[in-house]
N, CA, C and O atoms as CSV, one atom per row, in Angstrom:
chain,resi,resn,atom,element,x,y,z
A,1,UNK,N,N,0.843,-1.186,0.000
A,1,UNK,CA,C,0.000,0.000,0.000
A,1,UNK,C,C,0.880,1.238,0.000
A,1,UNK,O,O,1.848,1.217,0.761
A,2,UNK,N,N,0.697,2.197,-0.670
A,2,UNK,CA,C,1.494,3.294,-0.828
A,2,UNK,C,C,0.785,4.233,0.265
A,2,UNK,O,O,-0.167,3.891,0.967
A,3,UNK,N,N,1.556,5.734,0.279
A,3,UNK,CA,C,1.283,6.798,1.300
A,3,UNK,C,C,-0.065,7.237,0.893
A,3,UNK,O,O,-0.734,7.097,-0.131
A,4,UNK,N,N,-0.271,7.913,2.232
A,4,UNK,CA,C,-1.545,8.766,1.810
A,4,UNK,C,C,-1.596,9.364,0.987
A,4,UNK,O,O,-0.565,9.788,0.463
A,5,UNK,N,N,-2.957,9.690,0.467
A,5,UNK,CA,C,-2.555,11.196,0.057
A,5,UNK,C,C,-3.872,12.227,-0.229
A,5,UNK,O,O,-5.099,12.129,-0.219
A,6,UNK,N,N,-2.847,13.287,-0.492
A,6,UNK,CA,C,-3.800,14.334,-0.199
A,6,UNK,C,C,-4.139,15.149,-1.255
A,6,UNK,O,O,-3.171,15.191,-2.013
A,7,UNK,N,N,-5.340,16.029,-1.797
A,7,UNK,CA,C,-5.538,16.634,-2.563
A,7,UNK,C,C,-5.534,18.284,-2.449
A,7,UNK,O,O,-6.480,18.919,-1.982
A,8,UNK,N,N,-4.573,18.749,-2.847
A,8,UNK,CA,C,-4.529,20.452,-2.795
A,8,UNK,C,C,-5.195,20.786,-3.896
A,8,UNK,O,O,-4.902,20.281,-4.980
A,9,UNK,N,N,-6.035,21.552,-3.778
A,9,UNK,CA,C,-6.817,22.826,-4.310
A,9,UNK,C,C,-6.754,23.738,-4.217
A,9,UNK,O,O,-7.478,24.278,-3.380
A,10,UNK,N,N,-5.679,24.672,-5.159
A,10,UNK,CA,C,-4.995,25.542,-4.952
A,10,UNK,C,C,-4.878,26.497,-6.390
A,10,UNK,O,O,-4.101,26.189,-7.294
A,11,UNK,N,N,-5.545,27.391,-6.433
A,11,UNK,CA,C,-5.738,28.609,-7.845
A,11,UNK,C,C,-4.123,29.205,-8.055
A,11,UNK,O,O,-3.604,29.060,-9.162
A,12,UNK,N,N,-3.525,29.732,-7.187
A,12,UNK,CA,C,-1.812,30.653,-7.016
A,12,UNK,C,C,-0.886,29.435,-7.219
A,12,UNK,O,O,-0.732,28.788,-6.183
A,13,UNK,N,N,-0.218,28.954,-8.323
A,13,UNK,CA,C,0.370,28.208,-8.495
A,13,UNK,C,C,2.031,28.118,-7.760
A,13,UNK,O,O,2.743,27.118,-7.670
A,14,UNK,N,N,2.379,29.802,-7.207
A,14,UNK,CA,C,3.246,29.573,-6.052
A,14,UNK,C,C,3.367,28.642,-4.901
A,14,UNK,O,O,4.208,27.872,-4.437
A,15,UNK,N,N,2.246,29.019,-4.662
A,15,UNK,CA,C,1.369,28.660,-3.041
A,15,UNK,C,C,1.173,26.886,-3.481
A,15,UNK,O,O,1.541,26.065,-2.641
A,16,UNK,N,N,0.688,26.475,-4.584
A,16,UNK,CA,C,0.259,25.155,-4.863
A,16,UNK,C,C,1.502,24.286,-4.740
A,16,UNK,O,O,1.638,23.279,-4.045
A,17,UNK,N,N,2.570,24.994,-5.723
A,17,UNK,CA,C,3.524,24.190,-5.877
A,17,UNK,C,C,4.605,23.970,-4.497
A,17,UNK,O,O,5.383,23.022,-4.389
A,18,UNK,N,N,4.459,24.933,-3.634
A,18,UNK,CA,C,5.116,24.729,-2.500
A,18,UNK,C,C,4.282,23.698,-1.834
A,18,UNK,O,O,4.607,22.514,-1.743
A,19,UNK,N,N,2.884,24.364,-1.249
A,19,UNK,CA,C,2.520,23.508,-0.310
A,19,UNK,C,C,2.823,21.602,-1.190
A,19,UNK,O,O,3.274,20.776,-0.397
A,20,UNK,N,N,2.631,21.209,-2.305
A,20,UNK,CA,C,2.619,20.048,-2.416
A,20,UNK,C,C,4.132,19.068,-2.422
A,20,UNK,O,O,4.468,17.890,-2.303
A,21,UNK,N,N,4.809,20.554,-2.667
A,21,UNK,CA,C,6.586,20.106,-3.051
A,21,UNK,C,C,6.744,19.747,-1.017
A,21,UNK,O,O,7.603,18.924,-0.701
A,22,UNK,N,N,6.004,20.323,-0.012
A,22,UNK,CA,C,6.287,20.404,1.256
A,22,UNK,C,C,5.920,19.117,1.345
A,22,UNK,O,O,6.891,18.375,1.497
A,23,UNK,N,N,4.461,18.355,1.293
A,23,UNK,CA,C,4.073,17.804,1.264
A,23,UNK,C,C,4.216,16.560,1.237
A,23,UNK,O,O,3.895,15.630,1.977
A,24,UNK,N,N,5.182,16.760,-0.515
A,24,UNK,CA,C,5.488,15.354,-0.548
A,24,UNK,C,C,7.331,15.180,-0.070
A,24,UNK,O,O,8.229,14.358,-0.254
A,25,UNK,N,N,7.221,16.004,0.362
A,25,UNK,CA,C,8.905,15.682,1.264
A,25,UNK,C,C,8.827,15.300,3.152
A,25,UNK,O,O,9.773,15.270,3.940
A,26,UNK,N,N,7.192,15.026,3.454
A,26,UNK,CA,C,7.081,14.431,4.189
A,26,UNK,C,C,6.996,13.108,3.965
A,26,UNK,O,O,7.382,12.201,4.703
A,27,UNK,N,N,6.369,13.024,2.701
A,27,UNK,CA,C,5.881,11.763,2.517
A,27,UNK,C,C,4.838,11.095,2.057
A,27,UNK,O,O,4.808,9.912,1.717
A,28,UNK,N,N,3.590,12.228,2.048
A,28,UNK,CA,C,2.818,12.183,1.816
A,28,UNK,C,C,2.302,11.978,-0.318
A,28,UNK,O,O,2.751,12.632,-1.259
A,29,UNK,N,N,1.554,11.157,-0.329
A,29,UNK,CA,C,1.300,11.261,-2.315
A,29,UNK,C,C,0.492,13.159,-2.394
A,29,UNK,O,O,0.001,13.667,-1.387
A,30,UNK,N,N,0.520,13.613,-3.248
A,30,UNK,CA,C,0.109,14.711,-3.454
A,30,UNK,C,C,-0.890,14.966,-5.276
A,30,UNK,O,O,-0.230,14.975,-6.315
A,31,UNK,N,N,-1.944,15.085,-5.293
A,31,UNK,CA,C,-2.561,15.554,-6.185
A,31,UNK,C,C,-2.552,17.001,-6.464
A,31,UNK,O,O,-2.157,17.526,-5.422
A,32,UNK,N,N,-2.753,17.766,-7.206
A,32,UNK,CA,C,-2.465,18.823,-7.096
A,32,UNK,C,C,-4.224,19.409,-8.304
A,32,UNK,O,O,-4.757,18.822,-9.245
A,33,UNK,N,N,-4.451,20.295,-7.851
A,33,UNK,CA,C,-5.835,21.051,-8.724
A,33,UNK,C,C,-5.358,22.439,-9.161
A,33,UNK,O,O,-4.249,22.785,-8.755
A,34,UNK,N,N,-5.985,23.193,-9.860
A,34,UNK,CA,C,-5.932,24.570,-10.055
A,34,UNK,C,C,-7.329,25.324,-9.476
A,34,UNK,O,O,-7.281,26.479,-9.052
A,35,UNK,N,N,-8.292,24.717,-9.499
A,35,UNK,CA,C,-9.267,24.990,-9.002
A,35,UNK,C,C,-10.250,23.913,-8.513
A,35,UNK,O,O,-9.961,22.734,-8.716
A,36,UNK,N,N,-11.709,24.327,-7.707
A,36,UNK,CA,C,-12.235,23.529,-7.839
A,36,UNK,C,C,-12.922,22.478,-8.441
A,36,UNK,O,O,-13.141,21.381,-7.926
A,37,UNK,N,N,-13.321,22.926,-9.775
A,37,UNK,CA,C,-13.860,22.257,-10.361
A,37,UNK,C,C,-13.228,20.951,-10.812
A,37,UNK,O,O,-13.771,19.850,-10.898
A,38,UNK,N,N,-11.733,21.356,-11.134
A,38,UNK,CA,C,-10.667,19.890,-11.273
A,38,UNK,C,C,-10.545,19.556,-10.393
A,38,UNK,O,O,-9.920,18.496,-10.424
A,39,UNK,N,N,-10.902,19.973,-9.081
A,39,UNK,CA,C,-10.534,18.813,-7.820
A,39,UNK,C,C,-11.789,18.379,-7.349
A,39,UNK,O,O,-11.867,18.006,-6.179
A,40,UNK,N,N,-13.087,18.363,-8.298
A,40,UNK,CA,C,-14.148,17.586,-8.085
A,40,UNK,C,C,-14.300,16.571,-8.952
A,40,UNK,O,O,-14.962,15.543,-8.807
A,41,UNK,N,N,-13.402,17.050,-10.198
A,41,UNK,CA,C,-13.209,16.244,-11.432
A,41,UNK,C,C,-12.075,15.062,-10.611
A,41,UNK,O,O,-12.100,13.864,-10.893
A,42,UNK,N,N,-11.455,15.447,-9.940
A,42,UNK,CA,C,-10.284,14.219,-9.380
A,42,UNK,C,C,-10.977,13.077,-8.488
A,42,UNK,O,O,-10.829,11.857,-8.552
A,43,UNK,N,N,-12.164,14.219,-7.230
A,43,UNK,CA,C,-12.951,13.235,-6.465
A,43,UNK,C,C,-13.912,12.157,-7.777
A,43,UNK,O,O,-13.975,10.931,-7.675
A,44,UNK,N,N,-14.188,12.489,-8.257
A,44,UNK,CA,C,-15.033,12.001,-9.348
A,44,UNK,C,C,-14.569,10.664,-9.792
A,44,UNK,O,O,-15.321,9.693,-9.707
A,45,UNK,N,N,-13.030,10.543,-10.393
A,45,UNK,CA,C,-12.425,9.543,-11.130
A,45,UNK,C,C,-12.686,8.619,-9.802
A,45,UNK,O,O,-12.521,7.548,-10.387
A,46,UNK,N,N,-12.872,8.363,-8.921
A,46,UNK,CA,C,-12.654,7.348,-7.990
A,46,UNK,C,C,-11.297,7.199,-7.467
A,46,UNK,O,O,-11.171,6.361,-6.575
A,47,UNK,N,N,-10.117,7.923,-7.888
A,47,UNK,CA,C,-9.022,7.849,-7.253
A,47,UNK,C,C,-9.128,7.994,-5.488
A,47,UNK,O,O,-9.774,8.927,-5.010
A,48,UNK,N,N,-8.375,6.899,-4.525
A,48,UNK,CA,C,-8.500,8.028,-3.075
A,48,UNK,C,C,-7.525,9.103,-3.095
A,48,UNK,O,O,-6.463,9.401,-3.641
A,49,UNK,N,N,-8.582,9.667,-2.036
A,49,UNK,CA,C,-7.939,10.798,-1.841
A,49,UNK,C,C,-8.438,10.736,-0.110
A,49,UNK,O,O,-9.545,10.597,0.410
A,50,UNK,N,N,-7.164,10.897,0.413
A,50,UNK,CA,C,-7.251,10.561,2.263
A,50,UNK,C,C,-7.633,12.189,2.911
A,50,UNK,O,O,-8.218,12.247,3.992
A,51,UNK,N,N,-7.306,13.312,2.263
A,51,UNK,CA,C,-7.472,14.225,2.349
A,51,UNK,C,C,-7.636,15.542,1.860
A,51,UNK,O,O,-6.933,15.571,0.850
A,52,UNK,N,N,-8.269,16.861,2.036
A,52,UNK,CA,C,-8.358,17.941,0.951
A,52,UNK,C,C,-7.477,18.416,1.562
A,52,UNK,O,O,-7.228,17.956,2.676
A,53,UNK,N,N,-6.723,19.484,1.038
A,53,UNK,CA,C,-6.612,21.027,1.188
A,53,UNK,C,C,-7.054,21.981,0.382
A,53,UNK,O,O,-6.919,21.675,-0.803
A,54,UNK,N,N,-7.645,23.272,0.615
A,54,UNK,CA,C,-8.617,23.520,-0.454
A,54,UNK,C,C,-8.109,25.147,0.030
A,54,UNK,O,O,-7.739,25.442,1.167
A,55,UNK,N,N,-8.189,25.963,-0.992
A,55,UNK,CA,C,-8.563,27.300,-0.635
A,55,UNK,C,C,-10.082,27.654,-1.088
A,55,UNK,O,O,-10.881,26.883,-1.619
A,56,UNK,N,N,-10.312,29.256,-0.681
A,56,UNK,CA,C,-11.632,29.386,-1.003
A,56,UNK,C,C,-12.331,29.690,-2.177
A,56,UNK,O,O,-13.098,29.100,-2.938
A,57,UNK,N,N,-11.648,31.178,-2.046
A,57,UNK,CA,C,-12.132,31.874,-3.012
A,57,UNK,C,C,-11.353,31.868,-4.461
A,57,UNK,O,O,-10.457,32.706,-4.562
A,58,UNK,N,N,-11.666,30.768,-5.924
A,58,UNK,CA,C,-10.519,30.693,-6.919
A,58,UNK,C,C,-11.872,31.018,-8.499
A,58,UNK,O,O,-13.095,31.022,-8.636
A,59,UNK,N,N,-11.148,31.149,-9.010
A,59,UNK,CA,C,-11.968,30.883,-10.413
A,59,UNK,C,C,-12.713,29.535,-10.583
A,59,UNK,O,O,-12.584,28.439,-10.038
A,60,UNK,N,N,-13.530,30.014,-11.532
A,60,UNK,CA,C,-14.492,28.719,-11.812
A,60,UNK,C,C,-15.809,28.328,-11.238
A,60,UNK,O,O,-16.285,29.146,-10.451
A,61,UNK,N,N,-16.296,27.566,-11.400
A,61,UNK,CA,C,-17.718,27.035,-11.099
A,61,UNK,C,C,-18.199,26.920,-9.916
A,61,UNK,O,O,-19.330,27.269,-9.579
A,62,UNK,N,N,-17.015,26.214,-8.927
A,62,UNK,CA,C,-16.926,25.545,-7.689
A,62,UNK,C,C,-16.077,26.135,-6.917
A,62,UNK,O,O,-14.879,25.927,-7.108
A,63,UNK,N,N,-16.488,26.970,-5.912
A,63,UNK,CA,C,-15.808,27.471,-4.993
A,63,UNK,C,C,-14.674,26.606,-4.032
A,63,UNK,O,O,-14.300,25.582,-4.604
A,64,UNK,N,N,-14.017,26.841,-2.591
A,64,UNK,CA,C,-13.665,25.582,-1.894
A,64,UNK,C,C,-14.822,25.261,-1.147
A,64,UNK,O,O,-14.993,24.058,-0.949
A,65,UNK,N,N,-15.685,26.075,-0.670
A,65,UNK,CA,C,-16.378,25.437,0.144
A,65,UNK,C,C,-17.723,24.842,-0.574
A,65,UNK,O,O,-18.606,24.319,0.106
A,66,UNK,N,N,-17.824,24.968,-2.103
A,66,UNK,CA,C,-18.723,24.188,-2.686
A,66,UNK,C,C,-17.924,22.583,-2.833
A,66,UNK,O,O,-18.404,21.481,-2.568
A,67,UNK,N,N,-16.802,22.864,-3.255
A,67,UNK,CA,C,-16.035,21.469,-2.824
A,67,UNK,C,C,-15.916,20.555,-1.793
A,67,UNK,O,O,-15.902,19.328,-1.885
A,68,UNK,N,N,-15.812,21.394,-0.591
A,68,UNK,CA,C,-15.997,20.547,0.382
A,68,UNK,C,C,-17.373,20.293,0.764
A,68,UNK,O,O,-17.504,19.270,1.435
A,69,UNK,N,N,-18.345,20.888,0.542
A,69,UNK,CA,C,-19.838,20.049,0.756
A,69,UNK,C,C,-19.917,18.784,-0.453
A,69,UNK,O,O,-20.482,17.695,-0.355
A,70,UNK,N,N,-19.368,19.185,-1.274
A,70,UNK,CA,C,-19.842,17.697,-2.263
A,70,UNK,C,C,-18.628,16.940,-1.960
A,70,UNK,O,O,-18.855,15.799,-2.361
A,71,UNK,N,N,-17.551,16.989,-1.499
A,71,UNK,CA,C,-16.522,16.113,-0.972
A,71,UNK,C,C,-17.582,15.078,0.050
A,71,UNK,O,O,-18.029,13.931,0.029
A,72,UNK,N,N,-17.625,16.012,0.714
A,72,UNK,CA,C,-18.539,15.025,2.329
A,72,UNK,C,C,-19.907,14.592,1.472
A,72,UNK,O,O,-20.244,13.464,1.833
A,73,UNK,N,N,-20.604,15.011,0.677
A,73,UNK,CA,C,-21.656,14.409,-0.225
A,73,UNK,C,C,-21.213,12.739,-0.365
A,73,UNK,O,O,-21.709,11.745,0.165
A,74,UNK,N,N,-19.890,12.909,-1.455
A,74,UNK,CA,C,-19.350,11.564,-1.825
A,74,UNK,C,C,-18.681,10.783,-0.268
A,74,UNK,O,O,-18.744,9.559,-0.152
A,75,UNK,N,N,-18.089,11.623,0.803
A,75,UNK,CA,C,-17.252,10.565,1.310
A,75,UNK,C,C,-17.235,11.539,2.547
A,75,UNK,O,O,-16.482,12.512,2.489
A,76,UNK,N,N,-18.222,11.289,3.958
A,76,UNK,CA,C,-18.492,11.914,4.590
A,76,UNK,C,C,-17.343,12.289,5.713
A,76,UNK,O,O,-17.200,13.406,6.210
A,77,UNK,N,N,-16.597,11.180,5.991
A,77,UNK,CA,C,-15.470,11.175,6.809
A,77,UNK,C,C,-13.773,11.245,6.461
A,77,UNK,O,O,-12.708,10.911,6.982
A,78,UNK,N,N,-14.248,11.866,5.303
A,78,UNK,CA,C,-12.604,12.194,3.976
A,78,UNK,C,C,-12.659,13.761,5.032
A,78,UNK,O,O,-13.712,14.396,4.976
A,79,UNK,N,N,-11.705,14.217,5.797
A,79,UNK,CA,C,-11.291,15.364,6.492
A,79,UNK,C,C,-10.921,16.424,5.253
A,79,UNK,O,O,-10.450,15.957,4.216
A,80,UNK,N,N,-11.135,17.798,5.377
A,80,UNK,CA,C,-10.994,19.075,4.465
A,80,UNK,C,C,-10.558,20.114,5.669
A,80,UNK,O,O,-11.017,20.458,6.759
A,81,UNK,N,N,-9.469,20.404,4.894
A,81,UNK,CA,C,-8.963,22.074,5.445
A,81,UNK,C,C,-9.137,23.128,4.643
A,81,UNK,O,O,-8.358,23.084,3.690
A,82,UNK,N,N,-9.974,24.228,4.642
A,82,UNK,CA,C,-10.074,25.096,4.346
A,82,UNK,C,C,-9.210,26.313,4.743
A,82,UNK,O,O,-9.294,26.830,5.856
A,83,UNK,N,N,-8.212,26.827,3.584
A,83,UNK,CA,C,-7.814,27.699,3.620
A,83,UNK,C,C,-8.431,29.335,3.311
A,83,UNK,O,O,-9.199,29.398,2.351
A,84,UNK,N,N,-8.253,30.159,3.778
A,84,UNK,CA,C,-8.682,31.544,3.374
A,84,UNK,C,C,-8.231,32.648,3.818
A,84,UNK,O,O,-7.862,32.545,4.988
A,85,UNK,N,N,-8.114,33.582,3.411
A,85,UNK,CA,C,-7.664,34.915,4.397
A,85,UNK,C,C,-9.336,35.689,4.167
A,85,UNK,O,O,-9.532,36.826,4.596
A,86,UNK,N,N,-10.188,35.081,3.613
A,86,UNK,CA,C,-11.734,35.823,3.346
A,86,UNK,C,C,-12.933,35.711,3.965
A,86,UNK,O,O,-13.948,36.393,3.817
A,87,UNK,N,N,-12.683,34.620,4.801
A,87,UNK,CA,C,-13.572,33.453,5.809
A,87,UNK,C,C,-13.380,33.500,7.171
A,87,UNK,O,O,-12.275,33.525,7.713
A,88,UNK,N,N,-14.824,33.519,7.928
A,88,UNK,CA,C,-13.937,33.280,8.838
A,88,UNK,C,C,-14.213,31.633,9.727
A,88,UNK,O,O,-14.661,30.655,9.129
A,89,UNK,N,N,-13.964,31.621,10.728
A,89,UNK,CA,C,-14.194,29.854,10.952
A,89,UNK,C,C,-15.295,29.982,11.087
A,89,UNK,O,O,-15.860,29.177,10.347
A,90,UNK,N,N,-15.890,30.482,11.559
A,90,UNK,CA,C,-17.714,30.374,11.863
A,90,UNK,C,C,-18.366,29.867,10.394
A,90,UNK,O,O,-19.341,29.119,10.319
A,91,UNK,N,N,-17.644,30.415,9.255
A,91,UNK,CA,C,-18.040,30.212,8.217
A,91,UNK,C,C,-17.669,29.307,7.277
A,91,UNK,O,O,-17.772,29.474,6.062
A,92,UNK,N,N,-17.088,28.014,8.021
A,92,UNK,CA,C,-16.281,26.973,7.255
A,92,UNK,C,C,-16.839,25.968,7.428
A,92,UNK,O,O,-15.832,25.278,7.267
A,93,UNK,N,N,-17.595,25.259,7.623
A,93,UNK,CA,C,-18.729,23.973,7.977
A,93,UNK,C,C,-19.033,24.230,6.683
A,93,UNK,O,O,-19.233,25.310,6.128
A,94,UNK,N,N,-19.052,22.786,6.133
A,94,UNK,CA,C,-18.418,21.548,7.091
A,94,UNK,C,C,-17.075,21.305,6.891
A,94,UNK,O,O,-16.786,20.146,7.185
A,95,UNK,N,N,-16.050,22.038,6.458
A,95,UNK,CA,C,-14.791,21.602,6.560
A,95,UNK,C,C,-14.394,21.321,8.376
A,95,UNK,O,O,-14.609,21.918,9.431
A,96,UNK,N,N,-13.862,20.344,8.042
A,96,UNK,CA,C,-12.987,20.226,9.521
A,96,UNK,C,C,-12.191,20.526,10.174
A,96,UNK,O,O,-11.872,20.167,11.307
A,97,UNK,N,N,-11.531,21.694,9.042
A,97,UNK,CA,C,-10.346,22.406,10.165
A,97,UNK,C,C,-10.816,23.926,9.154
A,97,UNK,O,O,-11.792,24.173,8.445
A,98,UNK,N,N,-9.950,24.474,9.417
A,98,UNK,CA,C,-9.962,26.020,8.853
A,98,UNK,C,C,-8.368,27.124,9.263
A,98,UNK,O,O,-8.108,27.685,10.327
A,99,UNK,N,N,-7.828,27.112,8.391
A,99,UNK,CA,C,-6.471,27.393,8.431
A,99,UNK,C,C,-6.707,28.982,7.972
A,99,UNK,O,O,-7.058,29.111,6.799
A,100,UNK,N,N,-6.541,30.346,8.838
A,100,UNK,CA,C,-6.600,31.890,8.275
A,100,UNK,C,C,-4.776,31.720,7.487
A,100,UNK,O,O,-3.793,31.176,7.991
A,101,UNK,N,N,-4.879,32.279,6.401
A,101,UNK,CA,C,-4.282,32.727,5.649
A,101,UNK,C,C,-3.403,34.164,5.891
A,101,UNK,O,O,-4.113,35.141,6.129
A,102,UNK,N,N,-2.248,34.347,5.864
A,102,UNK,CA,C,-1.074,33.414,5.438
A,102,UNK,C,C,-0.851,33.011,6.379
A,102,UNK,O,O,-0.657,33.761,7.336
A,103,UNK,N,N,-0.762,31.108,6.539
A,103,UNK,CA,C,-0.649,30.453,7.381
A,103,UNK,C,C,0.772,29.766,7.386
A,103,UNK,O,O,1.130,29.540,6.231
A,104,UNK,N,N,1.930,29.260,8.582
A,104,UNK,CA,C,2.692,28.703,8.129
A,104,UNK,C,C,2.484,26.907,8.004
A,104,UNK,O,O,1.704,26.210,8.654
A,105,UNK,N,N,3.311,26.546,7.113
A,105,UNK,CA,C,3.662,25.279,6.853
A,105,UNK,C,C,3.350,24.117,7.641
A,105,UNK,O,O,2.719,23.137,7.246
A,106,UNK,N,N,3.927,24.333,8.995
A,106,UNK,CA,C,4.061,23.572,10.148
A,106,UNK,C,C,2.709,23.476,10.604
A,106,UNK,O,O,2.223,22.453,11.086
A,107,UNK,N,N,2.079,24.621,10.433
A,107,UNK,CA,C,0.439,24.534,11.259
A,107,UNK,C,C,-0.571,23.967,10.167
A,107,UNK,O,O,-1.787,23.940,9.978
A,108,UNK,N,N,0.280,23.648,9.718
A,108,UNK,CA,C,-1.301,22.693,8.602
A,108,UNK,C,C,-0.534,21.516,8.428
A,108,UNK,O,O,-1.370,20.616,8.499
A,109,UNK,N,N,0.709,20.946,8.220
A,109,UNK,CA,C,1.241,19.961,8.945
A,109,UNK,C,C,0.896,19.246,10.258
A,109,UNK,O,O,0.808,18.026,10.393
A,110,UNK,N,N,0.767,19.909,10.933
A,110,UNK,CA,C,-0.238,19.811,12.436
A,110,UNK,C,C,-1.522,19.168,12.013
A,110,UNK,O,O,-2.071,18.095,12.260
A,111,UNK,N,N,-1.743,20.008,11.433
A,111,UNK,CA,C,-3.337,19.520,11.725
A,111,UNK,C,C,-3.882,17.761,10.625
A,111,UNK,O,O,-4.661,16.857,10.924
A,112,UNK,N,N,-2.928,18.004,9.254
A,112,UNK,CA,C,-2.689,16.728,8.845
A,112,UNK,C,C,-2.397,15.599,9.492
A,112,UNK,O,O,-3.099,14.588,9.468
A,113,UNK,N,N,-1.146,15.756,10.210
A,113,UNK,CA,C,-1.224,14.920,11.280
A,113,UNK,C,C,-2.148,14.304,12.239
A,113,UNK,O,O,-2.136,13.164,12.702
A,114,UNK,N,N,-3.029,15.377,12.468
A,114,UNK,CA,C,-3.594,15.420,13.390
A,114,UNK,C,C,-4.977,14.358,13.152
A,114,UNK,O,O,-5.406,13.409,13.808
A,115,UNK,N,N,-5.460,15.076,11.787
A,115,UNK,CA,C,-6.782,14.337,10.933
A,115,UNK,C,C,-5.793,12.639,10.130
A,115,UNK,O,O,-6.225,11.528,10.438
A,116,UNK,N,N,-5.337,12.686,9.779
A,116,UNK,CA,C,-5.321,11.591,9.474
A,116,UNK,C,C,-3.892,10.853,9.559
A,116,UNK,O,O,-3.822,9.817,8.898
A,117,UNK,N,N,-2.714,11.245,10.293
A,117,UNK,CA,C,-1.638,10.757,10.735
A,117,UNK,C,C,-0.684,10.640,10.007
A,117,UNK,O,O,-0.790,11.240,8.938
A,118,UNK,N,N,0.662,9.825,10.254
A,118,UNK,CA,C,1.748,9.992,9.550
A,118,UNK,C,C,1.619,9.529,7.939
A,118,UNK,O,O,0.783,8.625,7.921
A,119,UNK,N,N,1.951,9.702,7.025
A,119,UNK,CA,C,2.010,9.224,5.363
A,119,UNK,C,C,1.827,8.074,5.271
A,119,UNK,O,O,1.041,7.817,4.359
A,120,UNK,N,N,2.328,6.899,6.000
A,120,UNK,CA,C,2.478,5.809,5.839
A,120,UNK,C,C,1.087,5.333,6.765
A,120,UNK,O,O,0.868,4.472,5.913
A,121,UNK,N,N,0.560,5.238,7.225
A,121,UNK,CA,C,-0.339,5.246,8.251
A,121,UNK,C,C,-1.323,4.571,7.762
A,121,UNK,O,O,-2.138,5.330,7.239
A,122,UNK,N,N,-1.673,3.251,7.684
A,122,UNK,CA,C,-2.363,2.753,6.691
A,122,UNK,C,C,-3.964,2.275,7.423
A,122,UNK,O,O,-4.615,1.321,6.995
A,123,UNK,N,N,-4.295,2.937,8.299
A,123,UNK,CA,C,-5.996,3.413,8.946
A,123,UNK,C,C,-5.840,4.853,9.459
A,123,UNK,O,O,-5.394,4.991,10.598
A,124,UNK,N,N,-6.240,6.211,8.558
A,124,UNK,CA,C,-6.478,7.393,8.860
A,124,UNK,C,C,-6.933,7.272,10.316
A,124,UNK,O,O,-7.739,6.372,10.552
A,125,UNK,N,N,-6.560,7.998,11.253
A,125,UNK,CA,C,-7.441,8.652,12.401
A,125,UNK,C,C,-7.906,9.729,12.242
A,125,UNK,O,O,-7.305,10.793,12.390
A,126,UNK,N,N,-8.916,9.599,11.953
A,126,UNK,CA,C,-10.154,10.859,11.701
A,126,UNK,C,C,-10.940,11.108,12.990
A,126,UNK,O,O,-11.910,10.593,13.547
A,127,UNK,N,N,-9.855,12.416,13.291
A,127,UNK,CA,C,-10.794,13.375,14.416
A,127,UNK,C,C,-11.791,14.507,14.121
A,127,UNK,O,O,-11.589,15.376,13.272
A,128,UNK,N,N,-12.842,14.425,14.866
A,128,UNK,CA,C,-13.964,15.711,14.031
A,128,UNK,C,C,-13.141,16.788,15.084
A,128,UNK,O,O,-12.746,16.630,16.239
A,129,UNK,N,N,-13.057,18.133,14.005
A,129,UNK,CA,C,-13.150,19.617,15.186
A,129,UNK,C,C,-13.289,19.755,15.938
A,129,UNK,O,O,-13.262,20.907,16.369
């Protein structure tokens, strides 16, 4: 069985390509989106995906937080972090965590950890908020 992995949804291709280059130098497999709509197109193919990271506000059809309601639609206990500097947590349900923007590295590392454990970790521990 290979590593987890996780799906970033990420419009700023700076921001994308770091967080996933971080990502996968933990260890973790990394998908990568430009927006939502391709990272509903990814939930879609049936590939897993152990986890989101999502920002909010990007181009296109599907916002993040239209993503993460049809994420939990398809797969109720798949954990989502919502990123934003536009949101505030009150306003992030049902994502399960909510990361304010600009956030560092380590604190969403944390919380990966936290939702579904080390890369290799082959039964997620999925804690609710």
């Amino acid at each position: 069985m290979g590593a987890q992995t996780i799906l970033v949804v990420e419009d700023e291709f700076l921001i994308r390509f770091m967080l996933a280059d971080s990502l996968r130098e933990l260890g973790y497999q990394v998908l990568e989106a430009v927006d939502g709509d391709e990272g509903f197109a990814i939930l879609l193919t049936g590939q897993a995906v152990d986890l989101i990271v999502t920002d909010v506000r990007m181009p296109g059809t599907i916002d993040g937080m239209d993503l993460t309601r049809r994420s939990k639609s398809l797969a109720p206990a798949r954990p989502v972090i919502v990123c934003s500097a536009d949101l505030l947590r009150s306003e992030s349900h049902p994502a399960d965590e909510f990361l304010t923007k600009p956030y560092s590295f380590e604190a969403l590392a944390g919380l990966i950890a936290r939702l579904i454990g080390d890369p290799w970790q082959t039964v997620p521990q999925i804690h609710s908020a």
